[in-house]
N, C-alpha and C positions, 0 to 999 in steps of 0.2 A: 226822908228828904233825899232826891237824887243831886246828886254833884255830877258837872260832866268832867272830866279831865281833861287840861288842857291840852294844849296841843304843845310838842317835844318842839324847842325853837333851831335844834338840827332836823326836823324828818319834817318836812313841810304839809304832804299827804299821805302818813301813817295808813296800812292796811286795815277794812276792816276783819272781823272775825271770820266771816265768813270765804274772804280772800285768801287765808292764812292756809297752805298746801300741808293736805294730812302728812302722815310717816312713809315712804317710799322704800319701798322691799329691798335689802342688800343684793347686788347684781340688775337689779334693774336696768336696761334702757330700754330707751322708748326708742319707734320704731323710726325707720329712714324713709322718706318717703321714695316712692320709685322715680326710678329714672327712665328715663323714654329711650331705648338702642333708636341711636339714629341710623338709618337706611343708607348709608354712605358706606359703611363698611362693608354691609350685607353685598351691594352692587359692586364693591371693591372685590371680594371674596370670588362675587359669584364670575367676574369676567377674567380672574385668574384660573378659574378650573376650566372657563370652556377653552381658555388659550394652553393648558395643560392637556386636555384632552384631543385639542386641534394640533397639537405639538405631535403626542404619541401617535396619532393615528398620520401623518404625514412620513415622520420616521420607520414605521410598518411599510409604507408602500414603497418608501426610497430602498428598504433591505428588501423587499419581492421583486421589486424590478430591476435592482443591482445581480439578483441572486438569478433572476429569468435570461441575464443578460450575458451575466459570466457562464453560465450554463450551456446558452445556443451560440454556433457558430457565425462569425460576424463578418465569414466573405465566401463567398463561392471555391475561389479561384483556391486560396488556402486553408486548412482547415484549422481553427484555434484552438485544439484539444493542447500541443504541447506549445510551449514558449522555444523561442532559439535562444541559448547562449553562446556567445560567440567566444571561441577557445586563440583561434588565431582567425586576427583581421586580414580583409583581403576582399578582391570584388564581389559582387554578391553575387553576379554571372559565371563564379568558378567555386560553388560550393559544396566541399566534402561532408555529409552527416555522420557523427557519431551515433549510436544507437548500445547503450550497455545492455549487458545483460551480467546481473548479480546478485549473489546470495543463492539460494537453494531456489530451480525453476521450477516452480508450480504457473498454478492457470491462470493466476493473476497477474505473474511476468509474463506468461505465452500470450495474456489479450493484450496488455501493455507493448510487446513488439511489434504485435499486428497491426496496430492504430497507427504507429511511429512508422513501420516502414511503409505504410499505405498513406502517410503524409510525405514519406521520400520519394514516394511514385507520383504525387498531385504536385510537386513541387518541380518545375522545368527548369530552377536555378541549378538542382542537387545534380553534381556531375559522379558521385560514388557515392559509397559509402562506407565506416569503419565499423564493426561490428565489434564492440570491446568488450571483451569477457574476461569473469571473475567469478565463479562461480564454482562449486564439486560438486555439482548438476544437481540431479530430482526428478519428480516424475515424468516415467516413457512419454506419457501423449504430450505432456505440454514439451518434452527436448523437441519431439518428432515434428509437432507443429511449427515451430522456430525453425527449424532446419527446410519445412518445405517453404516457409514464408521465405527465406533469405534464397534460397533455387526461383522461385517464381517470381522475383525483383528482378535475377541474375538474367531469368529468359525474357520478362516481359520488358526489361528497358535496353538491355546490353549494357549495362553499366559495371563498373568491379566495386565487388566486395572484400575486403579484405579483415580478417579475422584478427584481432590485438589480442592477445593472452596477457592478463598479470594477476598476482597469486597463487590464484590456485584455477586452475581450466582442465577439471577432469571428469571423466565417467560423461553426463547430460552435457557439463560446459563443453569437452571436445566434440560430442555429436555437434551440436551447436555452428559451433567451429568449423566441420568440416566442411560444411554446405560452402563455405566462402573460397573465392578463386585461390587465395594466397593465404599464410594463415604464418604473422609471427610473432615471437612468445618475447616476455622479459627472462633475462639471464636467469632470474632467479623463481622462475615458476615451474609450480607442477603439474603435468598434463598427464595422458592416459587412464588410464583404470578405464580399459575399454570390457565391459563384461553388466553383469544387470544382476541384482537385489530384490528379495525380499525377506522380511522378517514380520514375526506379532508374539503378541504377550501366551502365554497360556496361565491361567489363573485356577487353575483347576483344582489344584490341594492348596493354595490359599483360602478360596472359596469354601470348598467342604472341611478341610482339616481345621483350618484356624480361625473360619468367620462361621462355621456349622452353615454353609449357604449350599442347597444344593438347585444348580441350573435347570432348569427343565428348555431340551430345545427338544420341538416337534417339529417333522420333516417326511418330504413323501419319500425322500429318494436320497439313498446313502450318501452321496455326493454332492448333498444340496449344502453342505455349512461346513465342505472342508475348503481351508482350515478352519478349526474353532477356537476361541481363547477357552473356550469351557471342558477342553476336552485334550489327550494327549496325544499329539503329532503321530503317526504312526508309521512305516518304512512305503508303502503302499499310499499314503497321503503326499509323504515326498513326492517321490514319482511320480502320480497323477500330474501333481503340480510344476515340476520338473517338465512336464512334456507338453502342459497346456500352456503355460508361461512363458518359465524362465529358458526356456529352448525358444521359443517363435521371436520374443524379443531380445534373445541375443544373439541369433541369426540376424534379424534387422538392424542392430549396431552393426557388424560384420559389413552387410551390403552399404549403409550408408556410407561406411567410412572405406569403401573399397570404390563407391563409386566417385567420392569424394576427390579418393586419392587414385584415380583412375590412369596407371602412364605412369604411374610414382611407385606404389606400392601393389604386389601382387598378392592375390589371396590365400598365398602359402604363408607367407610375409605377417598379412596380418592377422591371422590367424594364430600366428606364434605371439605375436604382442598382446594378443585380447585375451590375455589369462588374470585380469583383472589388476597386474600391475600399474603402479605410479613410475613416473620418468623425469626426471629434471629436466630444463630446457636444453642442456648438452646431449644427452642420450636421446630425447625428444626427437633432436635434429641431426643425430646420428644414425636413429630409425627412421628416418625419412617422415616419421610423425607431424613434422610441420616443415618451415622453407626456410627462415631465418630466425638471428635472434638479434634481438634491439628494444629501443627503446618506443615510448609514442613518437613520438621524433620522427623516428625510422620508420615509422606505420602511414604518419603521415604520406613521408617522402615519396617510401614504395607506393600509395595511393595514386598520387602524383603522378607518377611515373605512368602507372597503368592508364590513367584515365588522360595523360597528355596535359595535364596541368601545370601550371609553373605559380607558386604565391597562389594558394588555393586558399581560399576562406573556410576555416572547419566551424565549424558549430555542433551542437550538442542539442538535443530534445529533452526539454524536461517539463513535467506535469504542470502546469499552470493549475493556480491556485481557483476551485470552486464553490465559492461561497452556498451556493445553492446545496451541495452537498451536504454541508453541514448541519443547515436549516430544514433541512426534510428526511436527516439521520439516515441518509443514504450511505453512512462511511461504518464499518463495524470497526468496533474497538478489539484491539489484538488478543485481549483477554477474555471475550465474548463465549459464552459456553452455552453453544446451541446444538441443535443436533446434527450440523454438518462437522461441527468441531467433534462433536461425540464420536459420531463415526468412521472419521480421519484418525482418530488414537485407537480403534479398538479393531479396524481394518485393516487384513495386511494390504501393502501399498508397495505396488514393481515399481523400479527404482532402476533409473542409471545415475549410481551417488555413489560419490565417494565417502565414506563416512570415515576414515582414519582408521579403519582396522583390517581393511581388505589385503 
């Protein structure tokens, strides 16, 4: 006989058996249903990179055309390679250029002068010019260059040049110097070592003795690789060199600075100076070596004086900065070791240089 069971007077609709949820696995869950990405962000995303990409590429064309601009000259009349600094104001109708010349001359100051004094000759404001040097010279071509550049300003404008010595102005820095009408030093500089250098390494028993390295140089003609770093100097390699060299350009110091000092100094004269001594500003001016001694001041004034100035405007030439340069790796880095730098250490190299041991 079936009984039903009644019904529980708390659970109104009791589950049936069938309803009733099996045993459910420890860790279980059940799944999430997905969720729809809405397209607002996708288009949010997407119009952030084309305005990233519209960004970078507008920034690219403002540094080419910044870098095109600072590069090309931007007047006929002047040329933009150097910036004026003005050292002492005054009108612009009465103005003296400075032009330094510093550090040991190599090619890189000899085109640097070139540029500067061919902007003093485009410039119809510049009534002189000061040639300020500081330098214990360096290589013959690039002195010689400098000294003709400042002679062909002297003829082709008739303007005066007048030479400023401080520190040190010897050996290349007095060729330099000579070329200018007037030429005067500070109290306290060294000038002369009028006479010419050369040196180079020999590596020859470091090579074979200490590194087992032996050279092999092939040559048609005995004279083709003296000197050699690979090999020892010998009394007949002097000499050679002695009369291919250092005789022709130290003859040419002599005439430069004879013609220099033309009316001043006679070639007996300097002849006896140019045994490659140094000379303080007083002996300097005692050997008739230069005209006066002062200060910039006094370079200025004497300028002045020559070119009929009164409150002359000086200025100064210096490199203005080329972005363009930098962006097309046009500038070598000082420590670059290529093979123009290889061959400058292992070449010997004629020299009007003071180097402190002469």
């Amino acid at each position: 006989m079936d009984f039903e069971t009644p019904p529980h007077p708390d659970i109104p609709n009791p589950p049936r058996p069938d309803q009733i949820p099996t045993a459910i696995p420890f860790g279980y869950q059940p799944p999430r249903p997905e969720r729809k990405k809405g397209i607002g962000w996708r288009i949010f995303w997407g119009i952030v990179l084309f305005l990233s990409i519209l960004t970078n590429l507008f920034l690219l064309a403002a540094i080419f055309t910044m870098g095109v601009f600072l590069s090309s000259s931007t007047t006929h009349i002047r040329t933009s390679q150097f910036e004026e600094i003005v050292l002492v104001d005054g009108p612009r109708n009465r103005t003296i250029v400075v032009i330094n010349i510093d550090d040991v001359i190599d090619p890189v100051m000899s085109d640097r002068f070139q540029r500067q004094i061919k902007q003093a000759v485009e410039d119809t404001s510049v009534k002189a010019v000061i040639v300020r040097v500081s330098s214990p010279g360096g290589y013959v071509s690039s002195s010689d260059q400098i000294n003709d550049e400042i002679k062909r300003f002297r003829e082709k404008t008739g303007k005066p040049v007048v030479a400023f010595m401080q520190t040190v102005a010897a050996s290349g820095g007095y060729y330099t110097a000579v070329a200018c009408e007037k030429i005067i030093a500070e109290p306290t500089v060294i000038t002369g070592s009028i006479g010419v250098i050369m040196s180079h390494l020999v590596l020859q028993d470091l090579l074979e003795e200490k590194l087992g390295i032996n050279p092999v140089v092939i040559k048609r003609d005995e004279k083709k690789d003296w000197p050699s770093m690979f090999s020892r100097t010998t009394d007949e390699q002097i000499q050679y060199l002695q009369d291919k060299l250092i005789q022709p350009a130290y003859r040419r110091f002599l005439d430069v600075v004879a013609e220099g000092r033309q009316g001043i100094l006679t070639e007996e004269e300097i002849r006896a100076l140019a045994d490659g001594s140094i000379y303080s500003a007083p002996e300097a001016l005692d050997r008739r070596l230069i005209d006066e001694i002062g200060y910039f001041r006094d370079a200025v004034a004497l300028t002045e004086r020559m070119a009929g100035l009164r409150g002359a405007r000086v200025i100064e030439y210096r490199q203005r900065f080329a972005l363009w340069q930098y962006l097309t790796a046009e500038e070598k880095t000082p420590f670059a070791l290529d093979r123009s730098t290889i061959h400058d250490w292992t070449t010997p190299q004629l020299m009007y240089l003071w180097d402190g041991r002469e």
